[in-house]
Every structure is written in structure tokens, then in C-alpha cells.
N, CA and C of each residue as an Amber inpcrd file, in Angstrom:
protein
   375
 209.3320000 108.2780000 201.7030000 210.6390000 107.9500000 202.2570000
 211.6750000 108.7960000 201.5320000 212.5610000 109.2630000 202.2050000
 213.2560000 109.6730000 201.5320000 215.0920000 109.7440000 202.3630000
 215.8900000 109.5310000 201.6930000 216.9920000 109.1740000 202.3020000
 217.9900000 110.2980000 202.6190000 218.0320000 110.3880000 203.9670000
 218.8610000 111.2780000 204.7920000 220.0150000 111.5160000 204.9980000
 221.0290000 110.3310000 205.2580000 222.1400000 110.3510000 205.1960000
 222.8280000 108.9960000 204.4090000 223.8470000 109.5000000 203.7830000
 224.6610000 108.3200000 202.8420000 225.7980000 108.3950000 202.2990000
 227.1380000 107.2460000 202.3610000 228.0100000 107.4770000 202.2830000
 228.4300000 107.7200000 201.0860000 229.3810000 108.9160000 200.5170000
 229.8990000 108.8090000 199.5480000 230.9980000 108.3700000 199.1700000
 231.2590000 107.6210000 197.6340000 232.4780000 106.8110000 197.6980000
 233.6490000 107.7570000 197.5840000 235.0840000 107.2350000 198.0060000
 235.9770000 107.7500000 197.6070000 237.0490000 106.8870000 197.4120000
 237.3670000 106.8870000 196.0520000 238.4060000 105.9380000 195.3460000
 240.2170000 106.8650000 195.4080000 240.2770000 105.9610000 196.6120000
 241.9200000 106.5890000 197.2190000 242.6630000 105.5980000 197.1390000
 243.8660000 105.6660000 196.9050000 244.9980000 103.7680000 197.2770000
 244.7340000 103.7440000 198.7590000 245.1580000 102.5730000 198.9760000
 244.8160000 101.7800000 200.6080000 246.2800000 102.3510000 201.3270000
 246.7270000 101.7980000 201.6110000 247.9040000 101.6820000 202.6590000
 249.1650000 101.0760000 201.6330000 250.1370000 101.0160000 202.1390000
 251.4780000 101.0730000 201.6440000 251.7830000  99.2860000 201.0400000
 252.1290000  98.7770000 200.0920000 253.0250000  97.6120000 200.3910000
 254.2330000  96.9040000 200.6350000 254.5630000  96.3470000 201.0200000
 256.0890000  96.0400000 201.2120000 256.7840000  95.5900000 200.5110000
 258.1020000  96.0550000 199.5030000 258.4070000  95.5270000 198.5960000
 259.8120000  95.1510000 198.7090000 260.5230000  93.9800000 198.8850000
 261.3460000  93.6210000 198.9780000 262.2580000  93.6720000 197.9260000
 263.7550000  94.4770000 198.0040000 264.1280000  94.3530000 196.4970000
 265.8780000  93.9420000 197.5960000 266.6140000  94.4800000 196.5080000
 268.1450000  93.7120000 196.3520000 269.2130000  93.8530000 197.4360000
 269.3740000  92.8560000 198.3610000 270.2490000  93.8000000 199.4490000
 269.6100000  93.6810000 200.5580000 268.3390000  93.3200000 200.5300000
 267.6490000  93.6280000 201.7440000 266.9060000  94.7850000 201.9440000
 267.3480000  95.6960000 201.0080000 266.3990000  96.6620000 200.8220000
 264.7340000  96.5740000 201.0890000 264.6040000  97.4700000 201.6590000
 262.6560000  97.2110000 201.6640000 262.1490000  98.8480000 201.0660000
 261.4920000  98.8600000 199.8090000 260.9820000  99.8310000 199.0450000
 259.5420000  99.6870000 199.7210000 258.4720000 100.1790000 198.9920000
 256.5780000 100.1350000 198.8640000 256.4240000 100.9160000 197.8390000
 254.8610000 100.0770000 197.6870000 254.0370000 100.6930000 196.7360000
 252.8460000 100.6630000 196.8770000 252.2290000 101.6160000 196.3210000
 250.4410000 101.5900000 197.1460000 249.3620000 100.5670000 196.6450000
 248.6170000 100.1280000 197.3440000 248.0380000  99.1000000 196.8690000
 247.1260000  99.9640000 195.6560000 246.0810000  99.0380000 195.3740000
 244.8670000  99.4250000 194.2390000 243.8370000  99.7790000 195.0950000
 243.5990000 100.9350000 194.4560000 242.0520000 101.5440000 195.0690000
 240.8910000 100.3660000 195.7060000 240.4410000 101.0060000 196.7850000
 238.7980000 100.3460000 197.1470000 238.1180000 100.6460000 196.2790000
 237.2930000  99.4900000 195.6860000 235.8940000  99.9240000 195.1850000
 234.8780000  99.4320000 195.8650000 235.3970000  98.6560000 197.3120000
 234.1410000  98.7390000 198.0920000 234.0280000  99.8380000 199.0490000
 232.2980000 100.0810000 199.1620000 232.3720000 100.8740000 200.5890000
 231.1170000 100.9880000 201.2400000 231.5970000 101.2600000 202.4260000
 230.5550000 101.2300000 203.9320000 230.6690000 102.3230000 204.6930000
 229.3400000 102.4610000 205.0730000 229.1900000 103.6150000 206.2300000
 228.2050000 103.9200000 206.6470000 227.7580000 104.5580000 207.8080000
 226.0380000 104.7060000 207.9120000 225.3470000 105.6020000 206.7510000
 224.1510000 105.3050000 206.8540000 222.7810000 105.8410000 205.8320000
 221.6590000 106.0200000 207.1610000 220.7800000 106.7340000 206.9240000
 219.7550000 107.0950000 207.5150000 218.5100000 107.2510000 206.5080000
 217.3150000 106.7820000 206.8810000 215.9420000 106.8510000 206.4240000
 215.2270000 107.1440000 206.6030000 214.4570000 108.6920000 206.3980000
 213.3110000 109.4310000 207.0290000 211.9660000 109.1640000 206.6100000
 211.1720000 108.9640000 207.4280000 210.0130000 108.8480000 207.3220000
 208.8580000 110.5860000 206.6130000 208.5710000 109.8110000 205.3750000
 207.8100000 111.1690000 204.5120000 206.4520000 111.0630000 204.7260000
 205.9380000 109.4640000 204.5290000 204.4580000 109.4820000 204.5140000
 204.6660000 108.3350000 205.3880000 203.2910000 107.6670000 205.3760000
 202.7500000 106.6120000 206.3890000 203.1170000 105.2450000 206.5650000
 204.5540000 105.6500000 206.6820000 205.0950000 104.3320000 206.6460000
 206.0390000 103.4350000 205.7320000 206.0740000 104.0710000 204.5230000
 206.4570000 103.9230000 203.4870000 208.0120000 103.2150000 203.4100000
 209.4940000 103.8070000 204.4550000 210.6190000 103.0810000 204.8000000
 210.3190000 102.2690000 206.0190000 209.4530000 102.2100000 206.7810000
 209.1430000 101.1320000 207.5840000 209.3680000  99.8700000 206.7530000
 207.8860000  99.7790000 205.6050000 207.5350000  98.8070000 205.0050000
 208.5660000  98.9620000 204.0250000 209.6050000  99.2690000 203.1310000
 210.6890000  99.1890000 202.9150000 211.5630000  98.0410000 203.2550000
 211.6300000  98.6690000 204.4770000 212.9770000  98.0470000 204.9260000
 212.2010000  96.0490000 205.4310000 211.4060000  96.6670000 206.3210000
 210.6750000  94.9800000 206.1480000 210.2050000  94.1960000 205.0050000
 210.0920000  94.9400000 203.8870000 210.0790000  94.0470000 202.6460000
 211.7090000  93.5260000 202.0500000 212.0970000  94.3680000 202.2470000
 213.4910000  93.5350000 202.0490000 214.3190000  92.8840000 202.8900000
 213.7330000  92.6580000 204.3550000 213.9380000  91.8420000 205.3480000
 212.9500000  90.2070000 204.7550000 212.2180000  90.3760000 204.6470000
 211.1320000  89.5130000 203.9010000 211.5810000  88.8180000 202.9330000
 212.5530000  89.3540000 202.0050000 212.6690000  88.9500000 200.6460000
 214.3900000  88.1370000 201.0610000 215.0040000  88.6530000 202.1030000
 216.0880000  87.8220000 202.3250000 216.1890000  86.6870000 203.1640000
 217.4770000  85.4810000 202.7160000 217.4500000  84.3700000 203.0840000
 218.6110000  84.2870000 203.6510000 219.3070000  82.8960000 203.7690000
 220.6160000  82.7470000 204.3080000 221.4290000  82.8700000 203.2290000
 221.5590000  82.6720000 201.8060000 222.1580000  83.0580000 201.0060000
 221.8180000  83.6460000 200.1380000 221.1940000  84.8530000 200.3660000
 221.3510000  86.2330000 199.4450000 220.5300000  87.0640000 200.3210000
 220.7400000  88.0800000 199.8900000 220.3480000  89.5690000 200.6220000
 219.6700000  90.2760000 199.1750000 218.8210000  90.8810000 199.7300000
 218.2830000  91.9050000 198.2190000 219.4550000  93.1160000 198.1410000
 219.7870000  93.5510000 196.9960000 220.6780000  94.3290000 196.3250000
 220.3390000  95.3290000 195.5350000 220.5240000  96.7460000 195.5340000
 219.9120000  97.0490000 193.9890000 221.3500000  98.1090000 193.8390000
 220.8240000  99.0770000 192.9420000 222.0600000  99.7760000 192.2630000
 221.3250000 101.2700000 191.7470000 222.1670000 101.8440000 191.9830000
 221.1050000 103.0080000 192.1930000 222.1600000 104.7690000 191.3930000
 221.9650000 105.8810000 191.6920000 222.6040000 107.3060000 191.6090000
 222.5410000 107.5120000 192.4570000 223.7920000 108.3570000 193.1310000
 223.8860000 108.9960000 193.9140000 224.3230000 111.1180000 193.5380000
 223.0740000 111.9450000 193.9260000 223.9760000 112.8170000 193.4710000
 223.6930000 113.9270000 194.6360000 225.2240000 114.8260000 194.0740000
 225.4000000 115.9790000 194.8420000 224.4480000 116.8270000 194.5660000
 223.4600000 117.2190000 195.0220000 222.2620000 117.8730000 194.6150000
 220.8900000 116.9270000 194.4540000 220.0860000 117.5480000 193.7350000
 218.7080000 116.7320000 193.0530000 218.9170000 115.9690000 191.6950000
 218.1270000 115.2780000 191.6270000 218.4810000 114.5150000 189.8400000
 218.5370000 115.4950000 188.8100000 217.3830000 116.9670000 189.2010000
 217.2170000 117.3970000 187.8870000 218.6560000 118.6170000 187.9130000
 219.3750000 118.4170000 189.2200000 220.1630000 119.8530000 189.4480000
 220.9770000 119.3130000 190.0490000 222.1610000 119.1490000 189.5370000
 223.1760000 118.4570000 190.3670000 224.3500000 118.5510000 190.1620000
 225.4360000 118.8190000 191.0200000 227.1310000 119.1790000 190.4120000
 227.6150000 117.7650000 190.1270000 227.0610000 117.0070000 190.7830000
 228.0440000 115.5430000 190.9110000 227.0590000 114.6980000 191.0460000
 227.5010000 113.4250000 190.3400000 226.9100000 111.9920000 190.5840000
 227.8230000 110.5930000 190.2560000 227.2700000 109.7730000 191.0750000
 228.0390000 108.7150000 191.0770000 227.1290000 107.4360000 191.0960000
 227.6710000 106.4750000 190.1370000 227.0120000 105.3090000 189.8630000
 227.6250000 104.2500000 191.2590000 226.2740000 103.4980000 191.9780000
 226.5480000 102.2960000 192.4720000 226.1780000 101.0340000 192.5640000
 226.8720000 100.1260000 192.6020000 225.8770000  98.6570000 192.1280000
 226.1760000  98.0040000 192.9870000 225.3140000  97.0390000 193.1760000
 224.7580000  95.6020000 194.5340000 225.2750000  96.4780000 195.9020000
 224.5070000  97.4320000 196.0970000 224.0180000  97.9050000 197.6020000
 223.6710000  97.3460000 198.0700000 223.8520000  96.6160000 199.3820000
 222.7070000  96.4670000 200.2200000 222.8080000  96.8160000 201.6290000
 221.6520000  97.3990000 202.3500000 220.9960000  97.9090000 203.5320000
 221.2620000  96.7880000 205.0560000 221.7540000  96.9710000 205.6810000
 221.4720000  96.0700000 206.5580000 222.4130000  96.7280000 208.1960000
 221.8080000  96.3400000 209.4520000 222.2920000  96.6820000 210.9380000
 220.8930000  97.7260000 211.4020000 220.3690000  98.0210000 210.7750000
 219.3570000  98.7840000 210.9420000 218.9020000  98.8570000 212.9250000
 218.7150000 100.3820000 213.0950000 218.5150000  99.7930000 215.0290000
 217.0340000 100.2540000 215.5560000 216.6180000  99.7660000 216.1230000
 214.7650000 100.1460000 216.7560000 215.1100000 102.0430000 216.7500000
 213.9440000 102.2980000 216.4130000 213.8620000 103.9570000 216.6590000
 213.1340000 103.9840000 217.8810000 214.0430000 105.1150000 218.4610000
 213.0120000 105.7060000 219.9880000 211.8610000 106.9680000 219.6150000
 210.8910000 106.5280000 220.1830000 209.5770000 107.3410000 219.8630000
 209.3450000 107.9570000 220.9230000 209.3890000 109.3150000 220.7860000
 208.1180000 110.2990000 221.3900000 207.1400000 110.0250000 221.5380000
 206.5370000 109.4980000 222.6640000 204.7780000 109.8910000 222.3840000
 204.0430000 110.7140000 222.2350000 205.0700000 111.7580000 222.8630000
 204.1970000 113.4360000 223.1580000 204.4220000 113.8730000 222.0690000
 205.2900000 113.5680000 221.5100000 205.7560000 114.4430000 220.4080000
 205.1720000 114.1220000 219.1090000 204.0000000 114.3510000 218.9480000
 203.4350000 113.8570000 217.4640000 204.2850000 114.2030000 216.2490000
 204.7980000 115.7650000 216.0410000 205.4310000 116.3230000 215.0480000
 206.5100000 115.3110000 214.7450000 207.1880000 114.5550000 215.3300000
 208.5630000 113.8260000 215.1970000 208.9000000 113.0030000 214.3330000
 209.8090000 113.3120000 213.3590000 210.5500000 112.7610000 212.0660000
 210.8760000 111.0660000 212.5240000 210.1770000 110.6390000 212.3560000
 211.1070000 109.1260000 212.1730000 212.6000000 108.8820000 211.2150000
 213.2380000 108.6170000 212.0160000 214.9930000 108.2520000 211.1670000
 214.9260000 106.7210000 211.2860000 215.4090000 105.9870000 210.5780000
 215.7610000 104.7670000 210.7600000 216.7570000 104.7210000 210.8170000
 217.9620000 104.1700000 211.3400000 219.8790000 104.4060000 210.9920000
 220.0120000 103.0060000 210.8870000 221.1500000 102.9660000 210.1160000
 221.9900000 101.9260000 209.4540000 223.2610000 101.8330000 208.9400000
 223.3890000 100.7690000 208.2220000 224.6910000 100.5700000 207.7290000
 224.0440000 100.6120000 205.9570000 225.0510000 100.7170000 204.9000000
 224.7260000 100.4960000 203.6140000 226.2760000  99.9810000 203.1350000
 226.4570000  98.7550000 202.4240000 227.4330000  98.6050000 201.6540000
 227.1290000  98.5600000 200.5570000 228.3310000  98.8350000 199.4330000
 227.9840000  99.0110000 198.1960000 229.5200000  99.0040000 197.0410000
 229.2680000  98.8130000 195.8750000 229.9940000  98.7820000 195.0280000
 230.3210000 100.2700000 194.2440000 231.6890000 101.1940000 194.1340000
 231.4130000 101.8280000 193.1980000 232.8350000 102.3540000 192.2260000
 232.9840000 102.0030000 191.0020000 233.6310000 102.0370000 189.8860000
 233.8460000 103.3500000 189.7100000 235.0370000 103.9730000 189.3950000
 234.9520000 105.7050000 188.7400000 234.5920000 105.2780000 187.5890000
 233.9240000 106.2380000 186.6340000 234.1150000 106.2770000 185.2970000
 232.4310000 105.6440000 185.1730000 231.8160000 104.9120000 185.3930000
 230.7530000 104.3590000 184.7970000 229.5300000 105.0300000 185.2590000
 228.7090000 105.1660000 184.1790000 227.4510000 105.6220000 184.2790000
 226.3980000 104.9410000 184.5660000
């Protein structure tokens, strides 16, 4: 398995606030950064099955109150070669949609697509 597409964080201020000052005056100020974030991820199929059974084991392992989570690196490049990386904690995977299969097409990459939310802090390793 190996993972295809995934969002990277970006810690920007949100939108404006409204600040009421003397007179009636109306000033703003920017809120505090997101440190949450969401967006699609994709999951390619390497060997025999391997993010299939993935993703159904952690379908397996969740209930009505909790979801499996983990926390992981993300980097610009490979682990051993990389310009950039970023720490994230309590990910979790979930919206996942049926893949359409080729029959004819034996050669054909399985993708799984999804959603991934996740936690991520500047500064921490």
C-alpha cells in the first residue's frame, strides 16, 4: 500500500473578526490559525490487497464512540530525502467510495479515495 494523495497542512489566520470599539466604530482582527485539517487522500494498491485489508481493519476496530486514529510524518519527498516534513496527530481515514474495476484490464492500479482529517501543530516534531 502505499499512499497517493494527501492533504498538506497549512497554518494561515481564518477570516476577519469584528471588533467593536468607541463611537460605533467597527475595527477586525484575524482570528487564530487552524490546526485542524481535511481534504481528500487516496490509497494505491502495491501488493495483494494490503489497503483493502487496511482500511477494513480499521472499519473493524471502530465503534459508535471512537474511530481508530494514529499520527504519523508527512514529507516533501522520501523519509530518507526530503526538503520538508510535517508532524500529525489523531488522523483519521474515513468517506472512503467503492472502486470501479476493469475486468479487462488486469494491469489496473486500484485507488481507494477518501477523506482524511487530522491534527497539525507548527513547530513539533
Amino acid at each position: 500500500m502505499s499512499i497517493k494523495q494527501f492533504p498538506l497542512p497549512i497554518t494561515a489566520p481564518e477570516d476577519i473578526i469584528e471588533v467593536p470599539m468607541v463611537g460605533g466604530i467597527k475595527g477586525g482582527t484575524q482570528q487564530i490559525p487552524r490546526f485542524d485539517h481535511r481534504g481528500a487522500c487516496a490509497l494505491s494498491e502495491t501488493a495483494s490487497g494490503y489497503a483493502r485489508d487496511f482500511l477494513e481493519r480499521a472499519q473493524a476496530t471502530r465503534t459508535v464512540s471512537q474511530r481508530p486514529k494514529f499520527s504519523g510524518t508527512i514529507y516533501h519527498g522520501t523519509p530518507d530525502n526530503h526538503t520538508q516534513k510535517w508532524r500529525i496527530i489523531d488522523a483519521q481515514f474515513f468517506g472512503f467510495d467503492p472502486v470501479d474495476v476493469d475486468v479487462e484490464n488486469r494491469g489496473q492500479l486500484t485507488v481507494y479515495s477518501g477523506q482524511v482529517f487530522y491534527m497539525y501543530f507548527p513547530g513539533i516534531e
